[in-house]
N, C-alpha and C positions, 0 to 999 in steps of 0.2 A: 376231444370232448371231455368234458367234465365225468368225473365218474362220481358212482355213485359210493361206492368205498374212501373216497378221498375225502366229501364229505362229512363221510362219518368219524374219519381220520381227525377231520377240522373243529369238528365238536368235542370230540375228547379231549383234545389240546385246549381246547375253549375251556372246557371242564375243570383242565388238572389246573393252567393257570390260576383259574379264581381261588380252584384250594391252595394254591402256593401264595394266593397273594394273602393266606390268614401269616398274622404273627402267631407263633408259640414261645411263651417264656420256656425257660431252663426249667426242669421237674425238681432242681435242688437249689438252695440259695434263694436270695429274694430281688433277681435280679429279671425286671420288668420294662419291657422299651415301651414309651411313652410317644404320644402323638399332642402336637400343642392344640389346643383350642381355637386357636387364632386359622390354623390349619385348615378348620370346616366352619370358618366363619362364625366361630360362638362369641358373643359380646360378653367380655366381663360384667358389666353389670348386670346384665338375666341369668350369667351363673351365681351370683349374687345372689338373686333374687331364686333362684332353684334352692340354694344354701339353707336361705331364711327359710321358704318353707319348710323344707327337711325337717329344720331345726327346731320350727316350732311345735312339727309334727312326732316329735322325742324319737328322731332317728339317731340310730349310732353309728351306721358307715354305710357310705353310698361309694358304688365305683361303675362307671360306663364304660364301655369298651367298644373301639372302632378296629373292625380290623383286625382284632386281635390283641391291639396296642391300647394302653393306658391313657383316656383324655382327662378323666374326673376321678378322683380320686378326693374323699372328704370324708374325717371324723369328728364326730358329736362328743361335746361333755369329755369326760377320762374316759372314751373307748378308744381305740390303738388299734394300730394296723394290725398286730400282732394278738388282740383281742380276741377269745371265743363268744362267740352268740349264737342259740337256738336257731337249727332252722325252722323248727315247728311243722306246720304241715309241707312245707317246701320240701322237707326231707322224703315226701312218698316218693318223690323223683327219682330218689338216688334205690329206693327200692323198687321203683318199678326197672330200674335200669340192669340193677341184679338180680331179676326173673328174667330178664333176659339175657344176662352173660351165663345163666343157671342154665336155660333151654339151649345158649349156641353150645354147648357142653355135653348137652346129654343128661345133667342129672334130672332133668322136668320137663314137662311138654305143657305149655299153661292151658292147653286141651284135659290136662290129669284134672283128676276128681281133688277136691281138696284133703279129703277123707285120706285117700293114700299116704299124706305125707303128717297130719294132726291124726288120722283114725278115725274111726268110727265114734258115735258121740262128741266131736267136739264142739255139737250145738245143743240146742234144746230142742231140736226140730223132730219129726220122725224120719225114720232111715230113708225113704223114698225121698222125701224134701231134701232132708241133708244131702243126699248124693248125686242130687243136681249139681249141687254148689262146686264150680271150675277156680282154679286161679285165676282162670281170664274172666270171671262173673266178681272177682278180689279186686284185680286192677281193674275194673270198670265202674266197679261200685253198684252192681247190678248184681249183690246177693242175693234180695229177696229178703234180707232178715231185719226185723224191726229195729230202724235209728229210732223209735222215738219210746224206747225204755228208760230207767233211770237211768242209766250212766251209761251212753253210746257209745262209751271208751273201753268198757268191760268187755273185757276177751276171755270170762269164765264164759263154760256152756250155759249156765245159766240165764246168761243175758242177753243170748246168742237166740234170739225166739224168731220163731217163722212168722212172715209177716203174706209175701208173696213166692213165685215159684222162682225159682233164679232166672234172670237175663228179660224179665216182665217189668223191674221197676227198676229207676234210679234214684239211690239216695244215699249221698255223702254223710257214711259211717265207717266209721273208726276202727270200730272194735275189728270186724271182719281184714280190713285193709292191713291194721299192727301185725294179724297171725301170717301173715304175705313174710313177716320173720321166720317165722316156726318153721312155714314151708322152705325157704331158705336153707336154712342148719340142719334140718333133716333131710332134703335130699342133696346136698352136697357133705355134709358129717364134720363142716367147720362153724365157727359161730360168723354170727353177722359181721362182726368189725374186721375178723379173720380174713373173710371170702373179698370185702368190702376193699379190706388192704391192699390184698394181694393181686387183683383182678380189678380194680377204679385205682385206687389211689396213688398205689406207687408208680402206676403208670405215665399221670402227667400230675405227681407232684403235687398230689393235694393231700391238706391236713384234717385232723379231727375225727371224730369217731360218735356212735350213737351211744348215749347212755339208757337207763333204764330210769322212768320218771311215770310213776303208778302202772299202769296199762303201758304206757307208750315208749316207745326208743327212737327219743327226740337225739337226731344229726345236732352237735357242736362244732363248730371250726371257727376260723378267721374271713375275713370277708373277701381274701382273696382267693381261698379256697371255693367259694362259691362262684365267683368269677373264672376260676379255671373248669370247675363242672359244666358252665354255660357253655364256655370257647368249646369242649369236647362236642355239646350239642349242636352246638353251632356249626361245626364239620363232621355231623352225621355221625357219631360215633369214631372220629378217627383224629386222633393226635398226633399231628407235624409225620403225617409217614403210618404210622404204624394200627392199625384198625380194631381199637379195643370192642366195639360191638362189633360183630362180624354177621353178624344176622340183620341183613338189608330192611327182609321185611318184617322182623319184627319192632325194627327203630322206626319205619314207616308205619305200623299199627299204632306203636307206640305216639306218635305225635299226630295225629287224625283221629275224625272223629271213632269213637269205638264199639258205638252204640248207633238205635235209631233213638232212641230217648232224649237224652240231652245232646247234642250237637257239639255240646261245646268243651267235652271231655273225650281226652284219650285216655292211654294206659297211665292214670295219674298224673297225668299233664292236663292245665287248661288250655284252651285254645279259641284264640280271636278268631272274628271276620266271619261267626254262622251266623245263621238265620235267627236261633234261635240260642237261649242256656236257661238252666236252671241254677240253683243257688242251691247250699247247705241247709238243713231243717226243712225245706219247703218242698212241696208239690206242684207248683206252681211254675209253667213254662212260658218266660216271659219273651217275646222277641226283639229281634235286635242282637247287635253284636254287645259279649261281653264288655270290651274294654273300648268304648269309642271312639275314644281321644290315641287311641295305639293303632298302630297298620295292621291289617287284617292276618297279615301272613303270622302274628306271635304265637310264640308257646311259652306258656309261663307255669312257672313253680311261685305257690301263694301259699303263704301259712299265718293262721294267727298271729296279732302283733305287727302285723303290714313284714312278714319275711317274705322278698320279691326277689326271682330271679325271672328275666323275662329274654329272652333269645329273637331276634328279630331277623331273619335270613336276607330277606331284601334289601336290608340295611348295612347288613355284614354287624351287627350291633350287638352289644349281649351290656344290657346293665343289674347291679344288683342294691338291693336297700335290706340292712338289718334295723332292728331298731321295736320300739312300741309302739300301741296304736292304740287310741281314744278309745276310740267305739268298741274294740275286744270282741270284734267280729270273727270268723273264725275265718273267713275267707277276706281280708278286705282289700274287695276290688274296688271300691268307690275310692279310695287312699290311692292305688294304683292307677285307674284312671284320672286323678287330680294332678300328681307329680307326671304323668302323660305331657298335661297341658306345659309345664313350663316346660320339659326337655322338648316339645315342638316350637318354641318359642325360643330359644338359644340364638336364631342365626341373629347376625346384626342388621340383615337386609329383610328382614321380616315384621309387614307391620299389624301381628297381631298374632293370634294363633292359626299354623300353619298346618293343620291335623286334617284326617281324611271326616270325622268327623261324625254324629249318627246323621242317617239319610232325613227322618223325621224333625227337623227341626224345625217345624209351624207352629210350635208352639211356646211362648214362652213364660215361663214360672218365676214368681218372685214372691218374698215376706216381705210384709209390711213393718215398717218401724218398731212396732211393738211387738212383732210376729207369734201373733197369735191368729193371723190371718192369709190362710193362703190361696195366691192370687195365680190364673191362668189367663194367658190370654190367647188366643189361635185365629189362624186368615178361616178356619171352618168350623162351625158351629161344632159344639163340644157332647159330645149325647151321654160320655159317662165319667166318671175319676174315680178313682179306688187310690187309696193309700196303703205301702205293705210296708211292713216291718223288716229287718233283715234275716229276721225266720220265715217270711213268705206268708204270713199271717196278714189276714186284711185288720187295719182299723179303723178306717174311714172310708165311706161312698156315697158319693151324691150324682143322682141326674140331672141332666141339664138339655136345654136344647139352645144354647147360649154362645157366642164366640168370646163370650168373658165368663169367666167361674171366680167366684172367693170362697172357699172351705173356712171353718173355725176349727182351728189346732189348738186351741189352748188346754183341752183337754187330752192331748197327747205327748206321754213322755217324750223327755229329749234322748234323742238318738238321731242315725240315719235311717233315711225311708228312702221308698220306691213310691215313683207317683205314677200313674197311667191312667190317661189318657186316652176313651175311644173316639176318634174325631168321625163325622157325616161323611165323611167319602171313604169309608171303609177302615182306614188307617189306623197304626196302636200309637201312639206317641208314649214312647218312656224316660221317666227323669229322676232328678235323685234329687235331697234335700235337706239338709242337717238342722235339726230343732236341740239350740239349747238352751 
């Protein structure tokens, strides 16, 4: 008879192979095993065609990874393998990752008051308010204190103003997230590049360090260093053997949702495939999955300037893009769902895009040759549209009870927008759409 220990026997082994079958480079040297293209059926000309867009999107280094191994690999203009670039907000990753090597340790419990480790006063708030505020209300973004002061970057107390109670509102801010340093160096008694070093980096082999750039300590490296930070995520915290996050469940907090507010954040991680997310500046909970043109199971690191690192588990996949970005969005996920569409588009036996896709698509959006006109069309009468901004600001809305809508945009700056859509059968349809 079959037991029921053999089993479980059988699953582990199931288990460990999949972790054996990731590649790990060497932590020294720059020596990187390589998978062909041709491999997983990529057709040169759509990587081509991935290149050009990159390229015209002023990316400086994109690299994919299958498995652990090297498929794509490509640098823009004079950027170099060897090149450092901003990660920008991509870098909260690597600090949400050391509150957690801080807590398997012992120096913090991201249960502690933040107070303990900044003191007393280090808002504007009164002492009752202030001593809500958790590390885990830091890494969620669920301070309570006002992003919408002058400068949400300002990590004086001064700007640090109460707005709600902690763990009641969600709102990508800055200032609060940066002192997630403070607490850092104070309860372990090394500096951030120090703890950084000794405990992520020399461990598998990555480069670079944060500097200090007004308020903020923007992460620099090379772009393979950011590709070895995904592979670590990518096997749970544990490189080739050896288990640099040892805290199961807080790599698990850390990459789920973390909140009931947005859906679509963890511990400074975004994350595909909810129901619902919200966006940076706004209050506005739009539904639908972040990144549609991506498989539901990602966790990504996004920062100003389109800095992408996106991890894909079902795929075994981790790709990364440094580079600038148009629009100077501070989160830009429209750029990240774009460059989506051509890596689903890669096979050669594929005729057309091969993405799981958003579920609403009755409806469809287009500009007019002069576009100053924009045009919907849907299989069900159309009852409203709103147009947002990438602050989450409405600047257009018209009713309808029409299965064709045309909006007049001419009076609206060029940027990207959010278009939405309430169709007659209950449904949100949401869309995007660059006016320039």
């Amino acid at each position: 008879m079959f037991k029921f220990s053999t089993l479980i026997f059988a699953i582990a082994i199931a288990c460990q192979v999949k972790t054996q079958s990731l590649y790990f480079p060497p932590t020294t040297g720059i020596q990187w095993d390589t998978l062909s293209p041709e491999s997983l059926e990529y057709c040169p000309s759509k990587i081509e065609h991935l290149y050009a867009f990159l390229d015209t999107n002023n990316t400086k280094a994109f690299v994919l990874l299958k498995d652990g191994k090297i498929v794509l690999e490509k640098y823009f203009g004079s950027h170099t393998q060897n090149a450092l670039w901003q990660w920008a907000s991509a870098g909260k990753t690597i600090t949400s990752f050391m509150v957690g090597i801080a807590q398997q340790e012992g120096f913090l419990s991201i249960n502690d008051k933040t107070s303990k480790f900044l003191g007393q006063g280090w808002t504007n708030c009164t002492l009752p308010q202030e001593e809500k505020i958790t590390i885990r209300h830091q890494l969620t973004m669920t301070s309570g204190l006002d992003d919408g002061v002058a400068d949400p970057f300002c990590t004086l107390n001064s700007c640090l103003k109460y707005k709600a109670d902690a763990g009641t509102r969600w709102a990508y801010h800055n200032g609060p997230y940066t002192l997630l340093d403070g607490v850092i160096e104070n309860a372990t008694g090394q500096t951030l590049n120090s703890f950084t070093t000794q405990k992520l980096k020399s461990q598998i082999g990555m480069t670079g360090s944060f500097v200090r750039v007004g308020y903020n300590n923007v992460f620099f490296s090379n772009a393979r260093s950011m590709a070895r930070f995904g592979l670590l995520i990518l096997n749970k915290g544990n490189w080739n053997g050896p288990q640099i996050l040892k805290d199961t469940n807080y790599f698990k907090q850390m990459t789920t949702t973390s909140q009931s507010i947005n859906n679509s954040y963890g511990y400074l991680w975004w994350l595909n495939g909810k129901q619902n997310f919200m966006i940076p500046s706004s209050q506005i909970l739009f539904p639908g999955t972040l990144i549609p043109n991506a498989p539901s199971d990602m966790i990504s690191a996004m920062g100003k300037g389109g800095q992408f690192l996106n991890i894909i588990p079902s795929q075994n996949m981790v790709w990364i893009r440094m580079g600038d970005e148009p629009a100077n969005a501070l989160v830009p996920f429209l750029l990240n769902d774009d460059i989506w569409k051509y890596i689903n588009d890669l096979k050669c036996a594929t005729n057309g895009l091969n993405h799981q896709g958003d579920p609403n698509q009755k409806v469809q959006l287009n500009l007019n040759p002069s576009k100053d006109i924009l045009y919907l069309k849907s299989e069900k009468q159309i009852i409203n549209v709103e147009i947002f901004n990438l602050k989450g600001q409405l600047v257009k809305s018209l009713n309808s009870l029409n299965n064709e809508v045309s909006i007049l945009i001419s009076d609206i700056q060029i940027g990207l927008y959010f278009v939405k859509a309430m169709l007659s059968d209950g449904t949100v349809w949401i869309g995007k759409t660059v006016l320039k």
